[in-house]
C-alpha positions as CSV (number, residue, x, y, z in Angstrom):
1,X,-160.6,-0.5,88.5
2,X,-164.0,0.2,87.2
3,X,-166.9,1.8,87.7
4,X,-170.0,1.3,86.0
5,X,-173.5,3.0,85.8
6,X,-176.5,3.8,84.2
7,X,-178.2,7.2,83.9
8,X,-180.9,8.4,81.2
9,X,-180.7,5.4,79.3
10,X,-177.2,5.5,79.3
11,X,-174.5,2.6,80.3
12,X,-171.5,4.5,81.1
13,X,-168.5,2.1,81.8
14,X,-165.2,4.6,83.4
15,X,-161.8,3.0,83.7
16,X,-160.4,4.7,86.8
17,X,-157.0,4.8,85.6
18,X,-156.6,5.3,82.0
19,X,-159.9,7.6,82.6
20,X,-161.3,6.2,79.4
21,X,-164.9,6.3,79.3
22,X,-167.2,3.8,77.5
23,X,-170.8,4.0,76.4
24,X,-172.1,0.2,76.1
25,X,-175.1,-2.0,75.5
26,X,-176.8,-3.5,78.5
27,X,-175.0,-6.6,77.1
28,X,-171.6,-5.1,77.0
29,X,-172.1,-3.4,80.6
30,X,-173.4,-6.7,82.0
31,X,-170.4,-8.2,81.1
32,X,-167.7,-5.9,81.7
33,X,-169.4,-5.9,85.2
34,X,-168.7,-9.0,86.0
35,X,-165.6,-9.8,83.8
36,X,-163.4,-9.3,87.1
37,X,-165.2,-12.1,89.3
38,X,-166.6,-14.7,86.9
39,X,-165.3,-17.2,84.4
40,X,-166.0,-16.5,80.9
41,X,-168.3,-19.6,81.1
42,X,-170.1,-18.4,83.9
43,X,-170.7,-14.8,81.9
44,X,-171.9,-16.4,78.7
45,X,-174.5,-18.7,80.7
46,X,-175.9,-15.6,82.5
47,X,-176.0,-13.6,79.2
48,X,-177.8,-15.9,77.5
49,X,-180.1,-16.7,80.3
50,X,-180.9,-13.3,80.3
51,X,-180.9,-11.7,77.1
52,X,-182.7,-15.2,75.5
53,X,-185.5,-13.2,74.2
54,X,-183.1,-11.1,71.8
55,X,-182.5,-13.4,68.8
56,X,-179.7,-11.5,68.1
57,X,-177.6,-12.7,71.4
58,X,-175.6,-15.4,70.3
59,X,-172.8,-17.4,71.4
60,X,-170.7,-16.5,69.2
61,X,-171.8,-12.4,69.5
62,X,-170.5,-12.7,73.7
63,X,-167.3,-14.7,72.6
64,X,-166.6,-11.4,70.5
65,X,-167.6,-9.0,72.9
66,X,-165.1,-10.8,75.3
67,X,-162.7,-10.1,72.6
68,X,-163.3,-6.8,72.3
69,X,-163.1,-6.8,75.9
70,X,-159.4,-8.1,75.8
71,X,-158.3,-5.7,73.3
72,X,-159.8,-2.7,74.9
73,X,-157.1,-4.0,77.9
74,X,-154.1,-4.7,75.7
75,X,-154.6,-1.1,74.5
76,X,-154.6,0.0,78.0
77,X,-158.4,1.4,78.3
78,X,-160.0,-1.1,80.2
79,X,-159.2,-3.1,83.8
80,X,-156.1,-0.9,83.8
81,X,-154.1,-1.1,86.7
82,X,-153.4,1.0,89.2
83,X,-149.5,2.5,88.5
84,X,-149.6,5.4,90.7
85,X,-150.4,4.1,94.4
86,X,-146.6,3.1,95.2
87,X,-145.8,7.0,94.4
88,X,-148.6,8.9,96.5
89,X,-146.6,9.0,99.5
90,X,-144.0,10.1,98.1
91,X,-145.4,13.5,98.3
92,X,-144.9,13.4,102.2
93,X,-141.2,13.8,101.8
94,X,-141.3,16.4,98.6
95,X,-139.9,19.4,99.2
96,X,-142.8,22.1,99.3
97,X,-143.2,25.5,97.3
98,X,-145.9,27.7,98.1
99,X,-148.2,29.1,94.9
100,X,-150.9,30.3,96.3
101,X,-152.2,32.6,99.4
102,X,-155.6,32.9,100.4
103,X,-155.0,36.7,102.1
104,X,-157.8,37.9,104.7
105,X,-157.8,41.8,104.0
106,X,-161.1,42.2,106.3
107,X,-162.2,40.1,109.2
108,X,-165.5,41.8,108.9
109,X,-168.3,42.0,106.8
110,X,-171.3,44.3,106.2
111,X,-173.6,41.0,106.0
112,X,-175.4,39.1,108.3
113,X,-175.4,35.5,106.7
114,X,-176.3,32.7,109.3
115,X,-175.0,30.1,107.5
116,X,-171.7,32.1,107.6
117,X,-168.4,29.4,108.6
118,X,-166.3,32.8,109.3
119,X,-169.0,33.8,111.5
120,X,-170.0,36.9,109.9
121,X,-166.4,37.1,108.8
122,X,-164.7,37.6,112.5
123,X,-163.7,34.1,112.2
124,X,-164.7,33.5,116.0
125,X,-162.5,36.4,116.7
126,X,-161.9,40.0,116.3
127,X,-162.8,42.1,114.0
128,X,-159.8,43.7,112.1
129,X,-158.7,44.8,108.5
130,X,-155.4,44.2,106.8
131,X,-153.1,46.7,106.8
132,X,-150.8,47.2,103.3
133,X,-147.4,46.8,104.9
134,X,-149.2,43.0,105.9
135,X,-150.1,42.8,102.4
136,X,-146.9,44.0,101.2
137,X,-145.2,41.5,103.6
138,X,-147.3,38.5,102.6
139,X,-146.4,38.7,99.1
140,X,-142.7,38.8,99.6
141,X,-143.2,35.8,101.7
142,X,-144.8,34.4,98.6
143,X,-142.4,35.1,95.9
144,X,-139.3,34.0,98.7
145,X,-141.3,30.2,98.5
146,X,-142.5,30.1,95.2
147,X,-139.0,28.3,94.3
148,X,-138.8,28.7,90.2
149,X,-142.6,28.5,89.6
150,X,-143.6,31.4,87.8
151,X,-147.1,31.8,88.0
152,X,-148.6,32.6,91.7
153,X,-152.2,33.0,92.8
154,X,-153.7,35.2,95.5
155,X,-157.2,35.7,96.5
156,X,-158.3,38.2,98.2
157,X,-160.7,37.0,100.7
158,X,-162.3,37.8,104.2
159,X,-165.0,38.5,105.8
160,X,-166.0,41.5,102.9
161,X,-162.2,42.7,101.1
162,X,-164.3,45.2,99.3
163,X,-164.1,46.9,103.2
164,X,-160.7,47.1,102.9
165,X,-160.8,47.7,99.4
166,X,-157.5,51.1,99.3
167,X,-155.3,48.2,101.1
168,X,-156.7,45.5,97.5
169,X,-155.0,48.0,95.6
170,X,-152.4,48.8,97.0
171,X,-151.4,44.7,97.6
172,X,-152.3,44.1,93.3
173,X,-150.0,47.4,92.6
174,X,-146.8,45.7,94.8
175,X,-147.6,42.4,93.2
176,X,-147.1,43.8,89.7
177,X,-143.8,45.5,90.7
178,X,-142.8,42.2,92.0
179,X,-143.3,41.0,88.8
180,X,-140.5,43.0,86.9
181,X,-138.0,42.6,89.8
182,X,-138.7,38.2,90.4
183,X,-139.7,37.5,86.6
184,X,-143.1,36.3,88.5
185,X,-146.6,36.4,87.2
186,X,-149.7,37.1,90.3
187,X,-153.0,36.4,89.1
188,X,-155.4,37.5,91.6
189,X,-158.6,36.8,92.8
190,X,-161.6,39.1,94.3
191,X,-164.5,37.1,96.1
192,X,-166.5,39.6,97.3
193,X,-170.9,39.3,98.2
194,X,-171.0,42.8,96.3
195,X,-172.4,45.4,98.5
196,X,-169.8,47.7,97.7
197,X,-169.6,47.5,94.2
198,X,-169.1,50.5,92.2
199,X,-167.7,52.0,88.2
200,X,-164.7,52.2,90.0
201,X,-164.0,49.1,91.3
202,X,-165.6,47.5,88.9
203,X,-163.0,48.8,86.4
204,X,-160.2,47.8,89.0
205,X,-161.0,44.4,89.0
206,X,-161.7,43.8,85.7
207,X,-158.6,45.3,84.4
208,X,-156.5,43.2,87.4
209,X,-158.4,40.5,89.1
210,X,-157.9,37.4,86.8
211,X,-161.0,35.9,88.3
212,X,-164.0,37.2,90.9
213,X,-166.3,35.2,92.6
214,X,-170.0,36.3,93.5
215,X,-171.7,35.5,96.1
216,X,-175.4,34.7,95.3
217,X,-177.4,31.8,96.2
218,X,-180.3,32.0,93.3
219,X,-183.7,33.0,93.7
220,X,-185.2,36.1,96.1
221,X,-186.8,34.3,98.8
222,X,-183.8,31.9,99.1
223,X,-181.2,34.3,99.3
224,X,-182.5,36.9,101.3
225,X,-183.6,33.9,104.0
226,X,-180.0,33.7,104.5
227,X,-178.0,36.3,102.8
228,X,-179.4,39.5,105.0
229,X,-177.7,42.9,106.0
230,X,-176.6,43.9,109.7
231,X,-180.4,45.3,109.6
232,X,-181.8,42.2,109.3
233,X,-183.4,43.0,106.0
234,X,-182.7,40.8,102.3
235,X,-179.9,42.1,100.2
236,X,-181.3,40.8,96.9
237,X,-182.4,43.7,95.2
238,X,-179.2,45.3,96.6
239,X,-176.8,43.1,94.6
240,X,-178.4,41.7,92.1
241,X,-178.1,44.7,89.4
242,X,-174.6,45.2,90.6
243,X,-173.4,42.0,89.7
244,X,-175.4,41.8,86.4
245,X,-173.8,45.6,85.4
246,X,-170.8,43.9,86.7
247,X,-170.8,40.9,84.1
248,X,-172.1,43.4,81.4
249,X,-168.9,45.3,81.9
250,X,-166.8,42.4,82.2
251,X,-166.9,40.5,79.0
252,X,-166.3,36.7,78.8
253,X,-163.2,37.4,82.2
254,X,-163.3,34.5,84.5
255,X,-166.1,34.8,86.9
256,X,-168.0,32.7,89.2
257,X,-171.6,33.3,90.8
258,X,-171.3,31.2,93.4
259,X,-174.2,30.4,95.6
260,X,-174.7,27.8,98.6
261,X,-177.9,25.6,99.1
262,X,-179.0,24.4,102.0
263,X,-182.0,22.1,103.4
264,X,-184.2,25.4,102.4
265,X,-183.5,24.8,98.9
266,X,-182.9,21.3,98.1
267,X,-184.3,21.9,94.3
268,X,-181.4,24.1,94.0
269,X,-181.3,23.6,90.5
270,X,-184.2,26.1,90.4
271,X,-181.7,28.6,91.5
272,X,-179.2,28.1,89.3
273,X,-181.4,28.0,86.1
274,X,-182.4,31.6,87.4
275,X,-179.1,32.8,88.0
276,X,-178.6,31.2,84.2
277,X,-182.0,33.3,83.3
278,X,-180.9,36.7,85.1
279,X,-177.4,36.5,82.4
280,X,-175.0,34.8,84.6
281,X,-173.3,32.4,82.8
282,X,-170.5,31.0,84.9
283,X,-172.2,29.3,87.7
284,X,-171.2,27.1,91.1
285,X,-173.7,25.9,93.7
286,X,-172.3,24.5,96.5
287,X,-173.7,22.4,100.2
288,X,-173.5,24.1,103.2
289,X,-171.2,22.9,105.6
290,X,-172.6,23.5,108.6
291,X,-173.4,21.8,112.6
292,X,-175.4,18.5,111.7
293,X,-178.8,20.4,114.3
294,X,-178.5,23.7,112.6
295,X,-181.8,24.0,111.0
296,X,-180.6,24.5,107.6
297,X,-178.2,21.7,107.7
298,X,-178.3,18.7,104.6
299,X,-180.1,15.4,106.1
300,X,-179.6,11.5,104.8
301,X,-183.3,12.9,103.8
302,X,-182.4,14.9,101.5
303,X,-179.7,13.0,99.1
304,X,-182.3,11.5,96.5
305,X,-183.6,14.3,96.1
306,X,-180.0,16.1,95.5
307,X,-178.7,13.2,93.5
308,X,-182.3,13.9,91.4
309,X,-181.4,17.7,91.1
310,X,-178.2,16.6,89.7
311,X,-179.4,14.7,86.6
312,X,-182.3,17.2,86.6
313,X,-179.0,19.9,86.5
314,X,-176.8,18.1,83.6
315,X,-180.0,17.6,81.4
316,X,-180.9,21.3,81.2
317,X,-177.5,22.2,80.5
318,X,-177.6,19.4,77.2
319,X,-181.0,21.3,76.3
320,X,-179.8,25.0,76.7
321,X,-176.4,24.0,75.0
322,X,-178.6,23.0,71.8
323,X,-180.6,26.3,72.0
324,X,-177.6,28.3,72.0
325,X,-178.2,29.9,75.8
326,X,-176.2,27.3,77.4
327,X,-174.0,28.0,80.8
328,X,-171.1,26.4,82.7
329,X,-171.3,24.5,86.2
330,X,-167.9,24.4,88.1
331,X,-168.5,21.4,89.2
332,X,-168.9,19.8,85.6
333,X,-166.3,21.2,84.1
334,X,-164.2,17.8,83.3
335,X,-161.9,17.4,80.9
336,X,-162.2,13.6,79.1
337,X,-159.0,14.4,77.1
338,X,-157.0,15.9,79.1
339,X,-157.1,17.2,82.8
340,X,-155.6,17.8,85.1
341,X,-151.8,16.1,85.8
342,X,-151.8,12.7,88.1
343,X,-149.5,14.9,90.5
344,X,-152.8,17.2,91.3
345,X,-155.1,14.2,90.8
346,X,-153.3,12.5,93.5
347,X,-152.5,15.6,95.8
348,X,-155.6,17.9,95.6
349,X,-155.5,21.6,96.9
350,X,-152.3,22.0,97.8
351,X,-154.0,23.3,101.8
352,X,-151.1,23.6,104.1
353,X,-147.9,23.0,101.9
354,X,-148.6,24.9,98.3
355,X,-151.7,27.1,99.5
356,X,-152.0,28.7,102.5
357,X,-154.4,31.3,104.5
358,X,-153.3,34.7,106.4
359,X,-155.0,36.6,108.7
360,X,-154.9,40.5,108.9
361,X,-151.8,40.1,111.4
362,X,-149.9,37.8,109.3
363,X,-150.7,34.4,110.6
364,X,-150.3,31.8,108.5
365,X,-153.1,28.8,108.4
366,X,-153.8,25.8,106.3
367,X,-156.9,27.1,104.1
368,X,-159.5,29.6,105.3
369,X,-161.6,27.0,106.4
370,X,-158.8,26.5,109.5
371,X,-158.5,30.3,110.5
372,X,-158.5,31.0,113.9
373,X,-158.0,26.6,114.9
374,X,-154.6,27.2,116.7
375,X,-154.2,23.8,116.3
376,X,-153.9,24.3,112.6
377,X,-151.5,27.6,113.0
378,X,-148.5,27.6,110.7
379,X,-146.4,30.5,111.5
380,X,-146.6,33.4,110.5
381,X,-145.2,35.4,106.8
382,X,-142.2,36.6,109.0
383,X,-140.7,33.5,110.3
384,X,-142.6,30.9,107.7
385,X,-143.7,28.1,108.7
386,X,-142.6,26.9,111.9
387,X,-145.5,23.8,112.7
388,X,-144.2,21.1,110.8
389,X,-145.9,18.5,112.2
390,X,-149.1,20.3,111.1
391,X,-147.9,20.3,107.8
392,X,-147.0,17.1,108.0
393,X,-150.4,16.4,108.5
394,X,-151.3,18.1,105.2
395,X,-148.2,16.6,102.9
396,X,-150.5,13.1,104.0
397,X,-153.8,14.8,102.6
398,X,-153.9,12.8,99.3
399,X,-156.2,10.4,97.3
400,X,-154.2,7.2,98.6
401,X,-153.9,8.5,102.2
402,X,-157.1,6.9,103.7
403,X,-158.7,3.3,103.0
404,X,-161.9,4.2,101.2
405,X,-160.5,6.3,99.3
406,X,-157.7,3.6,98.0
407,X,-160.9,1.4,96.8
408,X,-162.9,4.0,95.5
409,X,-163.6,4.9,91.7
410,X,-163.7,8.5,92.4
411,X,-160.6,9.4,93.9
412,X,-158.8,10.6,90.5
413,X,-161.4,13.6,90.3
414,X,-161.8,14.3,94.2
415,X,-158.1,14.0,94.8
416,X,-158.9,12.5,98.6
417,X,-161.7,15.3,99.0
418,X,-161.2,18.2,100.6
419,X,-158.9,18.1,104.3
420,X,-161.1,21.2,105.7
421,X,-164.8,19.4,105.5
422,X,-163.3,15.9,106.6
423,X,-161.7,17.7,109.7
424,X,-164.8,19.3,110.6
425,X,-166.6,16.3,110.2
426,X,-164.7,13.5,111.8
427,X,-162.0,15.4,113.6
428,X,-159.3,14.2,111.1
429,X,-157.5,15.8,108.0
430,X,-157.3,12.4,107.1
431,X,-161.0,11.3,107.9
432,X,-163.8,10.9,105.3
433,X,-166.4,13.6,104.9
434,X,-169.3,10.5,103.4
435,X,-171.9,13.4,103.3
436,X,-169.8,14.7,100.5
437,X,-168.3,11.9,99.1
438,X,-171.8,11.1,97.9
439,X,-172.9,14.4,96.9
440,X,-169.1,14.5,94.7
441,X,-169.5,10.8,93.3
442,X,-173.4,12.0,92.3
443,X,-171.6,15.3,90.4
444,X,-168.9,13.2,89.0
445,X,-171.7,10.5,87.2
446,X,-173.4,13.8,85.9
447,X,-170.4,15.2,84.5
448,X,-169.0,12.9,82.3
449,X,-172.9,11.7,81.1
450,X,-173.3,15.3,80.2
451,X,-170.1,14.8,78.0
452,X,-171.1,11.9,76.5
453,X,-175.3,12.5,76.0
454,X,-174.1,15.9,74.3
455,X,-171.5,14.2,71.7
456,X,-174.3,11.8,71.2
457,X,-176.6,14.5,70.5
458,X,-174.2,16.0,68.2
C-alpha cells in the first residue's frame, strides 16, 4: 500500500509498510499513482500525453523510471506488502501485563472549564480525593501485573491532583521504595492546569515527575473564554507566570503545554505560535471532544480551515527551526528512521489491558475518558480485573480490528485511533471516530513534509 500527496510544492510518495518515504517529480508521482491499476503501456501513453510539452519526457526516460520503480520494490521500499495483518489478532489471546495507571488523586477541581469531559473533574459523580493507603494500594496492584517489565508509568491525574497534592507525595515516595524491593523503575507524570503551583512543588516535581503536562489553551481571550475559576472570572494571568517560572526552573525535563481548541479558535495555530512566543517550547494542541450541539463543538465547516492551520503549523516550525527559536509539536514528532515497534503500531494505547484508570476508591476503568461508564468498569486494585469481556473488548482495539482502518494508509501511525473518542462517537470501541480520522491523516501529511522540506532545506 501507498499513499500519495502533494503539499507546498512537494510530491510525497509513503509506502505504508516499509514506511519509506519518497519525494518525486510530478512524473514519478503520476506514475507510481497509477502503477498498481494500469499496464505499463497504458502509463507511458498518459505520460506522454501529458507531459508532451517537456522535451525532456521521453520514452525511454518512463521506461527507466519504471525501472527504478521495480528496484525500489525488490529492495522492499515500494508496493510492499502487508506482513503483519495475519498477526493483529493475535493480540486478543496475549496474555496482558499492565504498565501503566492513569490514578485519579482528586475528583475535583478549582476550575470551571465548560468544555471539561470530567465535568469539572467530578466525572458525573462525586466529589472525592484519593486517600494514600489507595495510592499505596494501586501501586502494588501495579508492580503484582507488571510481569518482568521494568519500567512502569503513572500519571497522576484528576479533576486538579495538585488538590491532593500531601497524598502525590506520599504515592512518588512508596513508588521509589518499591523500586529497591521489585527491581522496578516508576516514571511519573503530573498533569495539573497550575493554579496551585508553588517553589515547593515546583521543586517536587521537577526532581520526581519524569514528565508534566500544562494545561493552557494559547492566547488570553481564548483561554479565559473557557478556562475560568469557580468565580467565573479568566485564570490567564493566574497561570501563566507560573508555568513560565515553572519551565525556567525546569530545564530541558519533559514537559507538555498542552492546550485544546475548539470552534472559538479554529486558527489555533495563533495560539500555539504564542505559547512558542511566551518561552514554551514543548507544545500539543488538541480538538475538543465534545456533544456535536455544544456551541464550541468542531463542524464539517471547520476542517479546511484546520487542515489550512496545519500546513500553516508545519511551515512555521521549518522557518523558526532555521532561525534558531524553533519548538516541538507532539503531534509531529515522527520518527522516519525508527519508531515506534509494529507491536505498538498495531495495538495503540494499551486502554484496558496495559493501561488502565482508578478512581479515588480504587476502581479500575479502561482510560480516563471511561470513568464513571459502569459499563466500562474493570474491577477494582483489590480483586483485579474481574470484567473480562470488557477487556475483551479492548484486546480487539487495534489498527486491523475495523474495515476502514484495514484499507487505510494511516493506520501504522494512529494504531486504530483512539477506543475512548470512537466510543463516544459511534457507541463502539471498535467504531470509527471520521471527525478525527481526518484531523489525524491531515497531522500525519504535515509531519513527515515537515521532515522532508527541512532536510531539503538543509
Amino acid at each position: 500500500m501507498i499513499h500519495c500527496y502533494k503539499i507546498n510544492g512537494y510530491n510525497i510518495v509513503l509506502d505504508v509498510f516499509s514506511g519509506s518515504v519518497h519525494v518525486v517529480d510530478d512524473v514519478a508521482f503520476d506514475a507510481i499513482e497509477m502503477y498498481s491499476d494500469k499496464s505499463k503501456d497504458e502509463i507511458k501513453a498518459y505520460l506522454l500525453e501529458k507531459y508532451s510539452s517537456l522535451d525532456d519526457v521521453t520514452e525511454q526516460d518512463i521506461d527507466e523510471l519504471f525501472d527504478d520503480i521495480e528496484s525500489l520494490k525488490s529492495e522492499g521500499k515500494l508496493f510492499t506488502e502487508d506482513v503483519y495483518a495475519n498477526h493483529a489478532f493475535d493480540l486478543k489471546n496475549r496474555s496482558t501485563v499492565i504498565k501503566a495507571l492513569c490514578l485519579h488523586v482528586a475528583h475535583t477541581c478549582n476550575l470551571n472549564c465548560e468544555y471539561c469531559f470530567a465535568s469539572q473533574g467530578k466525572y458525573h459523580g462525586e466529589r472525592a480525593l484519593m486517600s494514600l493507603e489507595v495510592g499505596k494500594q494501586a501501586l502494588d496492584f501495579l508492580v503484582k501485573n507488571s510481569g518482568t517489565r521494568k519500567n512502569l508509568e503513572v500519571d497522576f491525574f484528576g479533576g486538579e491532583p495538585l488538590m491532593n497534592w500531601e497524598v502525590v507525595k506520599g504515592i512518588v515516595q512508596y513508588g521509589r521504595e518499591l523500586e529497591k524491593i521489585h527491581n522496578k523503575n516508576f516514571r511519573f507524570t503530573l498533569t495539573t492546569n497550575g493554579v496551585l503551583l508553588d517553589d515547593d512543588i515546583i521543586d517536587f516535581a521537577n526532581k520526581e515527575m519524569h514528565n508534566v503536562v500544562l494545561s493552557l489553551d494559547g492566547r488570553k481571550e481564548i483561554h479565559d473564554n473557557l478556562r475560568k475559576t469557580v468565580n467565573g472570572k479568566g485564570s490567564y494571568d493566574m497561570i501563566v507566570p507560573k508555568f513560565q517560572h515553572f519551565i525556567e526552573k525546569r530545564g530541558e525535563q519533559g514537559y507538555y503545554m498542552r492546550g485544546t481548541f475548539t470552534h472559538n479558535n479554529t486558527d489555533f495555530t495563533n495560539d500555539i505560535f504564542h505559547m512558542a512566543d511566551l518561552g514554551f517550547t514543548q507544545l500539543s494542541m488538541e480538538p475538543v471532544v465534545c456533544k456535536p450541539d455544544d456551541p464550541y463543538a468542531l463542524t464539517e465547516e471547520d476542517l479546511p480551515v484546520l487542515f489550512e492551520q496545519y500546513e500553516i503549523l508545519a511551515n512555521e516550525m521549518i522557518k523558526r527551526d532555521k532561525e534558531g527559536r524553533g519548538f516541538t509539536f507532539y503531534h509531529y514528532m515522527i520518527d522516519l528512521e525508527g519508531g515506534p515497534c509494529i507491536y505498538k503500531r498495531i495495538s495503540g494505547c494499551g486502554s484496558g489491558t496495559e493501561y488502565m484508570a482508578v478512581t479515588p476508591w480504587g476502581e479500575l476503568f479502561p482510560c480516563h475518558q471511561f470513568v464513571g461508564d459502569e459499563k466500562y468498569s474493570l474491577g477494582n486494585i483489590w480483586d483485579g480485573v474481574t470484567n473480562t469481556a470488557a477487556q475483551q473488548e479492548f484486546k480487539l482495539c487495534n489498527a486491523y480490528s475495523r474495515e476502514e482502518c484495514r484499507n487505510c494508509w494511516a493506520k501504522l501511525y494512529c494504531s486504530g485511533g483512539c477506543a475512548a473518542n470512537s466510543y463516544h462517537a459511534t457507541g463502539s470501541v471498535t467504531g470509527v471516530y471520521e471527525y478525527g480520522c481526518k484531523l489525524f491523516k491531515k497531522r500525519i501529511e504535515c509531519a513527515i513534509y515537515r521532515i522532508v522540506a527541512s532536510n531539503d532545506n538543509n
